[in-house]
N, C-alpha and C positions, 0 to 999 in steps of 0.2 A: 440154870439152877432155879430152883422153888424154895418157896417158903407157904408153911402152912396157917392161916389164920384163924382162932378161935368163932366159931359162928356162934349166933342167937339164933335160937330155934322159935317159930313162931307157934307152932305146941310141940306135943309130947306124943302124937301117936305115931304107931307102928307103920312103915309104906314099904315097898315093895323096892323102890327106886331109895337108892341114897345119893348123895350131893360131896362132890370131891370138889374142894375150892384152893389155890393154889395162886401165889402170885410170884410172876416170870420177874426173875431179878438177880443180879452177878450176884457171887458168893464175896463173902467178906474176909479179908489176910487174919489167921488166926492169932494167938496168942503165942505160939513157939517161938522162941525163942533163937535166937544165932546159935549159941552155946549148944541149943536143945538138938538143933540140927547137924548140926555136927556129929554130936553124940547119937542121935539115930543116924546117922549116914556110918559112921566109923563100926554099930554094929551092922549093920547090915551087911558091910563090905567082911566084918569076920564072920558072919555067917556062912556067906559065899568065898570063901576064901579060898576051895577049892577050881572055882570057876575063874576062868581069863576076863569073866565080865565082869565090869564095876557096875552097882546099879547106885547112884545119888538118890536121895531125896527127892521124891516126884512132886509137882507141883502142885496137887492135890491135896497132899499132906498138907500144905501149908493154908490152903484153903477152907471154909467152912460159913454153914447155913446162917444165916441172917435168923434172927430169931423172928418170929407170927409174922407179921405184912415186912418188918422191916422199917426204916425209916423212910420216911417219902414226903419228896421235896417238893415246891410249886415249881411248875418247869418241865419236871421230868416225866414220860413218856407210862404209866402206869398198864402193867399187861398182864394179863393172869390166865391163870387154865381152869375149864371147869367140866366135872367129869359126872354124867349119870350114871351109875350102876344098877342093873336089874342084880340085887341080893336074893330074890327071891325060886322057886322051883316054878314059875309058869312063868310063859310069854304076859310082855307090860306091851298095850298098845297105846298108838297118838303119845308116846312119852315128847317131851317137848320142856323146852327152858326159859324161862324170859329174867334176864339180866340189867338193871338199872343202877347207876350213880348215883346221889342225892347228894345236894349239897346244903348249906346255909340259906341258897337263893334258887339254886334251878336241880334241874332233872333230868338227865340222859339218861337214855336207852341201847345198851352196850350189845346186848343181844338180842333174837328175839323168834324162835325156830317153832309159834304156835298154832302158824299154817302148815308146817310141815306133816306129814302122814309117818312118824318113827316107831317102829313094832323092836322092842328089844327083848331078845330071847334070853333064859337065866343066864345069869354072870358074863352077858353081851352090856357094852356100854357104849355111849356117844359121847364126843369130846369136842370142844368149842374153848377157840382163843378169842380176848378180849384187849383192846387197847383203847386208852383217852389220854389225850395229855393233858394235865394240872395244870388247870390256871386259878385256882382259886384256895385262899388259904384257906385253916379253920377243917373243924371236922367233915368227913366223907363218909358216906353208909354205903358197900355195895348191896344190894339187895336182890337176891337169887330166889325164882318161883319156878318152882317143879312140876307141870302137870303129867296126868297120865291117866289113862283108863283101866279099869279090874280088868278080869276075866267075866264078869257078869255086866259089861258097856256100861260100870258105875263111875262119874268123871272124880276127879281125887286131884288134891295140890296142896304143896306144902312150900311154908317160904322160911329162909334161913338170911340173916342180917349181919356183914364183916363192918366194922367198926374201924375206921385210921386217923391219923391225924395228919394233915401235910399241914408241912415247917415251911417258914425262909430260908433255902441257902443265903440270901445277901441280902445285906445293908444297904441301900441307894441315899444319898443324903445329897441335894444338890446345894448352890448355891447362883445367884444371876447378878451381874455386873452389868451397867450400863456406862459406856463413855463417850460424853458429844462434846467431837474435837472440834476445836477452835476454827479448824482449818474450812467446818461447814461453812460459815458467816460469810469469808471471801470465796465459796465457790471452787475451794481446792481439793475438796475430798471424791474421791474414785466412785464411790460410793451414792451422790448428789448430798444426801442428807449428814453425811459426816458423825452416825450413830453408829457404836461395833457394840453388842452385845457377849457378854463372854458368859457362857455358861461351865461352872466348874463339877464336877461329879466325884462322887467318893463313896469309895466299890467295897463294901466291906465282906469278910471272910464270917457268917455266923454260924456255918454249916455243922461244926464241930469237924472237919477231917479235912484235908486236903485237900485245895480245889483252883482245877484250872481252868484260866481264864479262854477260849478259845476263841472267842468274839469278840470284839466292844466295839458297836455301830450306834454311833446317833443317828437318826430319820427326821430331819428337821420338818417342820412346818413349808407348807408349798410356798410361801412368804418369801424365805428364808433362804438362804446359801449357805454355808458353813464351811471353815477349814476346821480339820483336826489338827490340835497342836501338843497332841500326848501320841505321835504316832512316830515310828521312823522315819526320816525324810532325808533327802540325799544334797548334800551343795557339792556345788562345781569348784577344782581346785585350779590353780594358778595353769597349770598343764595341759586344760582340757578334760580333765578326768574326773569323776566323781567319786565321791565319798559316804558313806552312809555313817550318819548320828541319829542315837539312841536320843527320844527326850528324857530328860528329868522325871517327869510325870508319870512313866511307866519301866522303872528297870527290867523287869520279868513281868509273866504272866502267870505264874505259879503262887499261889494263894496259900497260907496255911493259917489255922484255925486262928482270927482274931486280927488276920494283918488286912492293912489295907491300900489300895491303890487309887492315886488321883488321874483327872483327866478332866483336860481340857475345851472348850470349844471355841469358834471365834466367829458368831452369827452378825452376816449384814440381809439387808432388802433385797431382792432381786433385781427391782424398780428403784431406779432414783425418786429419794423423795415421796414412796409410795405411802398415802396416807394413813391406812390399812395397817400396815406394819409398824406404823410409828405406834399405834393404840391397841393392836391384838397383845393381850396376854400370853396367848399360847405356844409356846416355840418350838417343840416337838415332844419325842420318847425316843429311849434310849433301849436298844436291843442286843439282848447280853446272851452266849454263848458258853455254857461251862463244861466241864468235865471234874468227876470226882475221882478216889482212889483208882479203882480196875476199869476205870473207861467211860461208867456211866456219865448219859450226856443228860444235859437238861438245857431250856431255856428260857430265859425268865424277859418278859417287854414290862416295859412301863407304863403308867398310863402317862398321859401328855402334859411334859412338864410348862408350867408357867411359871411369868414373873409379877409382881407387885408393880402397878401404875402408877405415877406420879409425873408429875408437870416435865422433870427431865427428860423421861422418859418419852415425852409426846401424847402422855395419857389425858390431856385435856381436849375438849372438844374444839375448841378451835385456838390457832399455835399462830404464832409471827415469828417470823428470820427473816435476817437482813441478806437479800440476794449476790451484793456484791461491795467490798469495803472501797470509797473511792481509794484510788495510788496515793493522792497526794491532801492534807488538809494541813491548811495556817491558820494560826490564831488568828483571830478577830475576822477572819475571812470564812462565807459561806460556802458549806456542801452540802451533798444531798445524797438521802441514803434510801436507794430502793429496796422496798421490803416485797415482801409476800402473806397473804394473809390464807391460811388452810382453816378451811370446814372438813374437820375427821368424824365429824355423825355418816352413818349408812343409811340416814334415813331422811334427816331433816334440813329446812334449807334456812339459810341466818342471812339477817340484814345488819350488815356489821357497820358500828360507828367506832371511831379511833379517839383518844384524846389524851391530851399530858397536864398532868397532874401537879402544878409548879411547886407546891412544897416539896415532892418527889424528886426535883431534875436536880444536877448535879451543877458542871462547869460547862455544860453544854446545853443551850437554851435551844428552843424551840424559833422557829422562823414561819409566822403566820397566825391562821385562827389556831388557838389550843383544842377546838373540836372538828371534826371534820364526818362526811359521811365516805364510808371506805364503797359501797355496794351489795348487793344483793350477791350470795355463795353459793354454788350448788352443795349438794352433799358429798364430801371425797373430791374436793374441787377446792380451787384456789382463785384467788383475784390479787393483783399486785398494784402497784401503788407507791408511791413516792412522799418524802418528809426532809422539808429543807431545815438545817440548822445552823447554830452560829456558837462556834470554840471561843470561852472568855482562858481558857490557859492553856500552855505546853502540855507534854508530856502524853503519857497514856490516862486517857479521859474516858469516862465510861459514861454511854447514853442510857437514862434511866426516867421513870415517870410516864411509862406508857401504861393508858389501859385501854383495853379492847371492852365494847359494849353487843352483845348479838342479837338486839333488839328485843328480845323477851325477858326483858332483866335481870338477865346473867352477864358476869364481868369476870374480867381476866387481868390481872395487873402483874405486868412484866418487867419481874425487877430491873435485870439490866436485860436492854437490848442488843448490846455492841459495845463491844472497845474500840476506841482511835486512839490512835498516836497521830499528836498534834503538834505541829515545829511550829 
């Protein structure tokens, strides 16, 4: 089905060649009514009332033309038809087209047939399809240039400018969760670093009409690993046999104007302990797959979502974790607690000094000098290193009063280092 769009003429004279501009697009469900249908099917059947044939309401009827371009979404695949006509009584020679997009930023070339050698004799025409797909919001110019030669080898062009707007079908709103489990500290987590990054997403309907969902692929960062936890997934039942459950997070894929759907993600490192990931921003995009009323596809990527850095996070240049909690600590009785000191710059190399800070320490004193030199770090590299101490009480004790020095006087002060439980 076509639809025809208003042109801008770039003058006003008379050419021999006219410009048919058309763009390729499903027709839209009309306005008829159930009630209305009916009542045109009921007469129709008494018109033919003498025939053994029923004829229903064709589906056509029910059909109808999108009004000029139509509405057009970013995503969706834009295609039109463009038609030169020789209106005129003599042969139009070199007749030829050249076809461009324009956008806000750039400029394609959709067509472009002005090495061609085309002789069009009267009311002969040449026809040419067009396709681009929309990635870009904000106003669109196509803009169609006509050339041709007289009958007297005089060269002639005229250009004519379709005017659109493409929309957002969807709303993208993310949010990013950081969680560093406990379980990093003694060295239990699957992961080495014991960081799970959850990224949540929320798909909103703006399109005005019905829209489904036919995709929804996150593309994580090469970092990065990911489960989906807004997908189907199937657990094993007592029997040997599997089951499949729906999540929460996506009952249907069926979208209508205004509703919205969540989803989940659950991002680790690929690398234990990979430096790089504890401090990159970047965690992927999100690649979405739609369909509107009668079929139309589109689809829309994101650009690459990130998250907000901070010290949890592992966004400081250089990070300390304890590699391993001893089994066992008594009060008044010394342990020793092996750490790890990371350099996460990609560039620069740190001479790192350590030191506790005694109005800072807690119930847990330090055992030795309060400054120490830790060593020279490569960049994205580590050095580890030892800190004996001494528990004045029971209970769950927290090690605090560390700061890190990386010799160009920058400092890192660690509030708590670690928890013990102290018998």
């Amino acid at each position: 089905m076509t639809s025809r769009p208003e042109p801008t003429a770039a003058s006003n004279e008379k050419h021999p060649l006219s410009l048919k501009v058309m763009r390729l697009s499903r027709p839209s469900l009309s306005s008829l009514s159930f009630s209305q249908a009916l009542s045109v099917e009921s007469n129709t059947q008494n018109i033919l009332s003498d025939s053994l044939q029923t004829t229903p309401i064709s589906l056509s009827d029910s059909l109808s033309l999108p009004p000029s371009f139509g509405t057009i979404f970013l995503g969706e695949t834009f295609s039109s038809y463009l038609c030169i006509v020789n209106e005129s009584n003599a042969k139009v020679s070199h007749a030829a087209i050249r076809a461009e997009l324009q956008t806000q930023t750039q400029r394609f070339t959709l067509a472009d047939t002005l090495s061609a050698d085309c002789t069009l004799a009267p009311s002969k025409s040449a026809e040419f399809l067009i396709h681009h797909e929309i990635k870009e919001l904000g106003v669109h110019i196509l803009v169609c240039s006509v050339h041709y030669a007289t009958p007297a080898g005089e060269s002639k062009s005229f250009r004519k400018f379709y005017k659109f707007q493409v929309l957002n079908p969807l709303s993208v709103k993310t949010k990013v969760h950081t969680l560093v489990e406990s379980g990093s500290v003694a060295g239990e987590s699957n992961t080495g670093d014991g960081t799970r990054i959850f990224l949540e997403a929320q798909v909103q309907n703006v399109a005005g009409i019905p829209m489904f969902l036919e995709t929804m692929r996150f593309e994580p960062h090469d970092l990065f690993q990911f489960v989906d936890m807004s997908v189907e997934f199937e657990e094993e039942t007592g029997d040997g046999k599997s089951t499949k459950k729906q999540s929460v997070f996506s009952d249907t894929n069926l979208l209508n104007d205004r509703d919205s759907r969540q989803y989940l993600f659950a991002l680790t490192s690929k690398k234990p302990n990979d430096p790089i990931a504890k401090v990159t921003p970047t965690l992927g995009k999100l690649d979405i797959q739609w369909r509107t009323t009668l079929g139309q596809q589109g689809r829309l990527q994101t650009s690459q979502l990130s998250r907000k850095m901070n010290a949890a996070a592992g966004g400081e240049a250089v990070r300390v974790e304890v590699r391993e909690l001893p089994k066992l600590v008594c009060v008044e009785a010394p342990f020793t607690l092996p750490c790890r000191l990371w350099n996460n710059s990609a560039s620069d190399t740190i001479d790192a000094t350590v030191l506790f800070v005694k109005s800072r320490m807690s119930s847990v004193l330090l055992l030795g000098p309060s400054e120490r030199a830790v060593g020279v770090v490569a960049p994205e590299s580590y050095i580890d290193f030892s800190i004996d101490f001494f528990p004045l009480l029971s209970g769950v004790q927290k090690v605090t009063g560390l700061r890190v020095l990386d010799g160009k006087g920058g400092t890192l002060d660690v509030d708590v280092l670690c928890e013990v439980t102290v018998e």
